[in-house]
Structures are given as C-alpha cells and as structure tokens.
Wavefront OBJ file of the C-alpha trace (Angstrom):
o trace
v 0.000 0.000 0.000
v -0.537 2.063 -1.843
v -0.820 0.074 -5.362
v -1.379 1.053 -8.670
v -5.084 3.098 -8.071
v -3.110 4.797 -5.776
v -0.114 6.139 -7.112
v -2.412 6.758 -10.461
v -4.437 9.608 -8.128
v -1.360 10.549 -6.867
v -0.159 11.525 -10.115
v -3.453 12.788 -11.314
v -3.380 15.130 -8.389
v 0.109 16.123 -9.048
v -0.324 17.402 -12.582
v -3.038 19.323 -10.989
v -0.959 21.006 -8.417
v 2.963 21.191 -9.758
v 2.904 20.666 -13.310
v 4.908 23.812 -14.600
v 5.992 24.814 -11.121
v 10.202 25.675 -10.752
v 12.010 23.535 -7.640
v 14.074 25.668 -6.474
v 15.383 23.995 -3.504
v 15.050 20.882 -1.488
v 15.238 20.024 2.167
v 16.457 16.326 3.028
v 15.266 15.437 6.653
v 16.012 11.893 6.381
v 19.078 11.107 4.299
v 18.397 7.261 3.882
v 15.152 8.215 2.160
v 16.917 8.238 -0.714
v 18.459 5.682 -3.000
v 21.862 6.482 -5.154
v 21.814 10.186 -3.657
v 24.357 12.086 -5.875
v 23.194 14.991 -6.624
v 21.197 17.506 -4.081
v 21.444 20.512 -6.209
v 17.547 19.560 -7.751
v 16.288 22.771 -9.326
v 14.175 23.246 -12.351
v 10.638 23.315 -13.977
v 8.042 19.895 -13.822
v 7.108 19.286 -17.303
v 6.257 15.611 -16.836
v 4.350 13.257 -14.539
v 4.312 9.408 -14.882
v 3.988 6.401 -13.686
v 5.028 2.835 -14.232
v 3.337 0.001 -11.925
v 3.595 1.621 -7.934
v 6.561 3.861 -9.046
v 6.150 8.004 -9.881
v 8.082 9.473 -12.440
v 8.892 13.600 -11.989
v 10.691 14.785 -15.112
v 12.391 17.754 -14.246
v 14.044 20.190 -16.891
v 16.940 21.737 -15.383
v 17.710 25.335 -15.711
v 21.816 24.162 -16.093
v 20.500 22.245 -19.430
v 21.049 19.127 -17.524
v 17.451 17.419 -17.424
v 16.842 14.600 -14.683
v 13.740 12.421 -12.999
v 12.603 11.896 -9.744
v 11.344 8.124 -9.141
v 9.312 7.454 -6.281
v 8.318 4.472 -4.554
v 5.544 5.001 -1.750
v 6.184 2.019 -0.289
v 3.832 1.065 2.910
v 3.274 4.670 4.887
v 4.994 7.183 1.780
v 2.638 9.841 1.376
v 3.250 13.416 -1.330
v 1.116 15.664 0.393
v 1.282 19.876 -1.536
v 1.176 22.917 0.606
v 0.305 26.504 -1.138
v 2.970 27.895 1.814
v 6.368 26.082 3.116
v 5.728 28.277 6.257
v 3.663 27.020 9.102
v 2.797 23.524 8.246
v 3.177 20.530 10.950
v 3.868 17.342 9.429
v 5.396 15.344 11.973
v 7.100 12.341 9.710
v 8.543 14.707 7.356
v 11.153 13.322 5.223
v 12.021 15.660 2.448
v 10.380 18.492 1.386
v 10.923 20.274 -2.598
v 10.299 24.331 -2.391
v 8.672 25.540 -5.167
v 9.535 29.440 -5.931
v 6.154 30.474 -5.676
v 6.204 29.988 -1.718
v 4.733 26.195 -1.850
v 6.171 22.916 -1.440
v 5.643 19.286 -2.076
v 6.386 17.081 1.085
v 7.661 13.596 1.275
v 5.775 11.804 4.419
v 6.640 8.688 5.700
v 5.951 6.722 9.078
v 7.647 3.946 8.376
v 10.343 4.974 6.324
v 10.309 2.127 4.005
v 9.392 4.686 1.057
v 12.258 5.327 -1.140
v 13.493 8.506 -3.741
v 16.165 8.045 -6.294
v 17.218 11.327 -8.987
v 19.406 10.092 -12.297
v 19.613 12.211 -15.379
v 17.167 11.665 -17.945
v 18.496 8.990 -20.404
v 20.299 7.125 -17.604
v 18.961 3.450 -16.889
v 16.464 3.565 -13.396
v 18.038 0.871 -11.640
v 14.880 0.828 -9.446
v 12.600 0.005 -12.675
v 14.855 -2.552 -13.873
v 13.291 -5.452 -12.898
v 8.853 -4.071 -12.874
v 6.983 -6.205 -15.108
v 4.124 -4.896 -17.598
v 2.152 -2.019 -16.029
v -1.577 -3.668 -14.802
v -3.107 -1.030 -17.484
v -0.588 -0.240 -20.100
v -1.796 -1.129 -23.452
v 0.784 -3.813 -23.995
v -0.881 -5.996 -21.049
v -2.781 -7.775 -23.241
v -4.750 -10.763 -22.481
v -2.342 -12.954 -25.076
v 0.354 -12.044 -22.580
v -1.592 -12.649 -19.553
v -2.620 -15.509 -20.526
v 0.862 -16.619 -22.106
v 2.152 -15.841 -18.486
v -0.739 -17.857 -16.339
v 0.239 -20.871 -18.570
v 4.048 -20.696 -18.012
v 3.804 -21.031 -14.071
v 2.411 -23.455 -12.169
v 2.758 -20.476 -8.949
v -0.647 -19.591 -7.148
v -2.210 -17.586 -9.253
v -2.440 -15.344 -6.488
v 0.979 -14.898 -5.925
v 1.396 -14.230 -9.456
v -0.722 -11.478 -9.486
v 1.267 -9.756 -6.596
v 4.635 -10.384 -8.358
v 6.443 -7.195 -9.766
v 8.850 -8.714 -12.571
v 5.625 -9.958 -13.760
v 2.782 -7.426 -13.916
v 3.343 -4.559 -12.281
v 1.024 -2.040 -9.549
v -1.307 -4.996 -8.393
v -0.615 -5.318 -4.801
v -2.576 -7.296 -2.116
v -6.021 -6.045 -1.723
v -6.978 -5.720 -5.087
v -5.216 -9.331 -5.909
v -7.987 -10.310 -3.124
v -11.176 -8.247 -4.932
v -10.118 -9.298 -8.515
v -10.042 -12.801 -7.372
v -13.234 -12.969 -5.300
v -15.009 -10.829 -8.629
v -13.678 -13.877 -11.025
v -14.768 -16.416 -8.546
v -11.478 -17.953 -8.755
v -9.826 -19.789 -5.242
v -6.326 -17.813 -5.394
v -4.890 -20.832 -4.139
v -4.925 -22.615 -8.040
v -1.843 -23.130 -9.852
v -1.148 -20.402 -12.408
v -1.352 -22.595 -15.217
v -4.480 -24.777 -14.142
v -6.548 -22.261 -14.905
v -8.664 -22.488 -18.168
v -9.043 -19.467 -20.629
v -12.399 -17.928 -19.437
v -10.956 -18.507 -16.113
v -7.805 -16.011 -17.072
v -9.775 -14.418 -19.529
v -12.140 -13.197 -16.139
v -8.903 -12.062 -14.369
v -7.498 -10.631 -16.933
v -10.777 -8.149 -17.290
v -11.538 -7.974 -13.933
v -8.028 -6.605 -13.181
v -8.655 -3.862 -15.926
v -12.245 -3.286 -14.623
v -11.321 -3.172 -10.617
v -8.450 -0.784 -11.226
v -10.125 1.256 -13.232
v -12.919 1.491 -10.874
v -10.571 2.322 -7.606
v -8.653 5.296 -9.436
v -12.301 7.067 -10.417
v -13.336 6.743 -6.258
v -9.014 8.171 -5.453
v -8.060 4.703 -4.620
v -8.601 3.120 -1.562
v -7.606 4.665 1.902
v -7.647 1.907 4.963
v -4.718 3.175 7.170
v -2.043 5.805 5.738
v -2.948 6.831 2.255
v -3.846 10.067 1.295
v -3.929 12.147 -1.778
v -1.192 15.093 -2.685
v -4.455 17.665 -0.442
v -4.257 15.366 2.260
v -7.662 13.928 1.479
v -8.995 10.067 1.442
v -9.914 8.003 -1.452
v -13.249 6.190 -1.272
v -13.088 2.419 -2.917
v -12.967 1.484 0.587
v -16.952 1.695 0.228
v -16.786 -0.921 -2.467
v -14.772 -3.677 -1.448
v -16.134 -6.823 -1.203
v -13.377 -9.192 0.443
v -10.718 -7.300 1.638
v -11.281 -6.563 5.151
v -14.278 -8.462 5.511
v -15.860 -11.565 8.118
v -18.561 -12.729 5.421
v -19.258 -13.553 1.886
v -21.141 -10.455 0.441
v -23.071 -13.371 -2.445
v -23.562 -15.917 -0.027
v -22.862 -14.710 3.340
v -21.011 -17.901 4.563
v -18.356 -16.834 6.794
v -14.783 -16.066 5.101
v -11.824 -17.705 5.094
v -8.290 -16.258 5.856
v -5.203 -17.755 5.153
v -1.381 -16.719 4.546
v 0.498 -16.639 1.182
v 3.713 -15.504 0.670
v 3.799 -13.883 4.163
v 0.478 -11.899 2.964
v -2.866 -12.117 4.047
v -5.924 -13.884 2.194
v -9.218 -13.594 2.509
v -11.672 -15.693 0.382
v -15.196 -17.437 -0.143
v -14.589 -21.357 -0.371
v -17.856 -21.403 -1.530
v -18.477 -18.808 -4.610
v -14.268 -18.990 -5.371
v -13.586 -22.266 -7.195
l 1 2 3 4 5 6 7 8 9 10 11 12 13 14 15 16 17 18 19 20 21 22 23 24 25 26 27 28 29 30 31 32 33 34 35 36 37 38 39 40 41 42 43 44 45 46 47 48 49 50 51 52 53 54 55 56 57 58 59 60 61 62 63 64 65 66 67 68 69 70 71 72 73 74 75 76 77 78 79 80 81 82 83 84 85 86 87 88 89 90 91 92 93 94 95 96 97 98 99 100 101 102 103 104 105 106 107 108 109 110 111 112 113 114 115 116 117 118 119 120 121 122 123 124 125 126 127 128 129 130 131 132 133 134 135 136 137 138 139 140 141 142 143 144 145 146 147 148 149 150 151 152 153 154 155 156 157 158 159 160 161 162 163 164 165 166 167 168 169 170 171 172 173 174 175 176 177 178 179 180 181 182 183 184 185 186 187 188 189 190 191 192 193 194 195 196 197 198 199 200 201 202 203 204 205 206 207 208 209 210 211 212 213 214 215 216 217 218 219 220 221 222 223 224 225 226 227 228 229 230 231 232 233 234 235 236 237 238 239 240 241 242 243 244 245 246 247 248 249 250 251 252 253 254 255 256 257 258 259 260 261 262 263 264 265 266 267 268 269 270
C-alpha cells in the first residue's frame, strides 16, 4: 500500500498542483530516504508526470540544461502531500520536502520509512525500474500475454498477481477483490486455470483498477492524496477486510500466502 489506483491519483493530483511549477530547492530530513543520492542541487521546472506500476516518475528540466527524474516508490506509509505555503505547516514524519519558488512545497511523508526517492539524469537506466513487469493497465498488457504468463507457471495464481517482474502495480487487496469478482480460489496453480478462467482475471483486473482510481483509490490506514484527502473504494470492497461472503454470506476464510494475508469465499471462489 498504496498500489497502482493509488499512485495513479497521486499523479493525477500532481499534474493538478505542480505541473509547470520551478524547484528551487530541497530540504532532506532523512538522508536514507533516498536511494543512489548524488546529486542535491535539484532545481528546475516539472514538465512531466508518470507512472510505471507503484513507481512516480517527476521529469524535471533543469535550468543548467542538464534534465533529470525523480522516481518514487511510496512504499507502505509514503505519502506526497502539496502545501500553497512552506511556512507554518506541521507534518510530523517529514522526510524531504521540494520548495517551489512560488512559496509552496511538495512534502515527502513517511511513518515507516520504508518509502524510497532516487534522482538520475534523464536517459540514464532507473536501476529501481529494472526489474517491474508490464504495467496492470498499459496497453501492452494484453490478455495474449496474460494468458501466455498464467500458462508458463504453475505459482498460485495469487501470488502471481502480486509479483512485480511480472505485472506490475497490483498489490494485495486488489489481488484479493479481482479474485473474489472472477470467482477464482487464489490458491490454483497459475497454469491450471482455463481461458475464461484467465480471460475473467485478466478483465476484472482492468475493470477493478479502473474502478478504484475514479473513487481516489482506496484509503484503509495511511494513504492520502497530494491535499491530504482520502480516497473512497474502501466503500466498495467486497473481500478485503471483511468476516462474510457479500453473495452468499457464509463466513470467510483467511489464510497466509507468501507472508500476505488472504481472505476468500470457499464457496463462490472455485
């Protein structure tokens, strides 16, 4: 947390708020919150905001000529949270915070400090990004290659959907709600399943993401959007979180895989 529905409002909220604006300084609090630090001297103007699986992409152009991205990976507690004033705001787990010339500022917030930045110069391989998988939505994640990559591994199918190098921004409670909408036990072997079986998946993963990123993604513990406010999908999940079956109303069943939690119906999931 947070996944791909997430980091997607994130961004959306970003390009609201700090597309255009000039960095002209930034405060490190917490040095380790950074991966590969080399350079500190991060000025210039945001003229692009992406993102690939759970990772954000800032694209800065620098006013030296020497362009250069900032990658950053949320992790459990990370939280961007935008100020219209770097004077007088209180936020306790401060980790780094980029002053904008106009008088505001983007913070970096994390409890936990698990949440990682690195800055290279554009062109320069992201050592980070090396090893992410498909994005869950990018037009290339196609059901061919879904299905191409269910087939090949005989791994939960569970577990596949949380792995990284495979398919990237699904993360454990929408692996739960895609599962429990395709009425598939996320127990089964990868490659057991038939092709409406992945075919299911494979649209309920585009459908359920979708969904979560139009209600800001879903906000049980730390996330928050760049004004500080919730998402909502919350409201809408059916499994995650849950003691009963919201079809049958049998009581749930929760298990571990992978050292993550799993909640399903042993009745409706098959």
């Amino acid at each position: 947390m947070p996944e791909l529905p997430e980091v997607e409002t994130i961004k959306r909220d970003l390009e609201k708020q700090v597309l255009g604006k000039e960095i002209c300084d930034m405060r490190i609090l917490l040095p380790r919150a950074f991966e590969n630090l080399h350079n500190t001297d991060v000025k210039g103007i945001i003229n692009q905001i992406s993102r690939i699986g759970k990772y954000l992409i800032i694209k800065i152009n620098n006013l030296s000529g020497i362009d250069f991205l900032i990658v950053i990976h949320l992790r459990m507690t990370g939280k961007l949270i935008y100020h219209h004033s770097s004077k007088g705001f209180d936020e306790k787990h401060t980790r780094v915070v980029f002053l904008f010339n106009d008088g505001a500022c983007l913070i970096f917030n994390d409890v936990r400090t698990f949440g990682k930045i690195e800055i290279v110069p554009i062109n320069t391989r992201i050592e980070s990004l090396k090893k992410i998988g498909i994005d869950a939505l990018s037009e290339h994640f196609t059901f061919k290659l879904f299905y191409d990559i269910c087939k090949s591994k005989k791994t939960p199918i569970k577990n596949l959907l949380l792995d990284q190098t495979l398919i990237a921004g699904i993360g454990n409670i929408y692996a739960q709600e895609i599962l429990f909408l395709s009425k598939i036990m996320p127990t089964r072997p990868a490659n057991s399943l038939k092709k409406k079986e992945i075919k299911d998946i494979y649209q309920n993963t585009k459908d359920i993401l979708e969904l979560a990123i139009q209600h800001n993604g879903t906000s049980i513990s730390d996330f928050r959007r760049v004004d500080d406010k919730t998402g909502d999908f919350q409201n809408f999940l059916k499994v995650y979180g849950k003691k009963n079956c919201c079809i049958c109303y049998a009581d749930l069943i929760k298990i571990k895989q992978a050292g993550r939690s799993t909640t399903f119906c042993q009745s409706c999931q098959k």
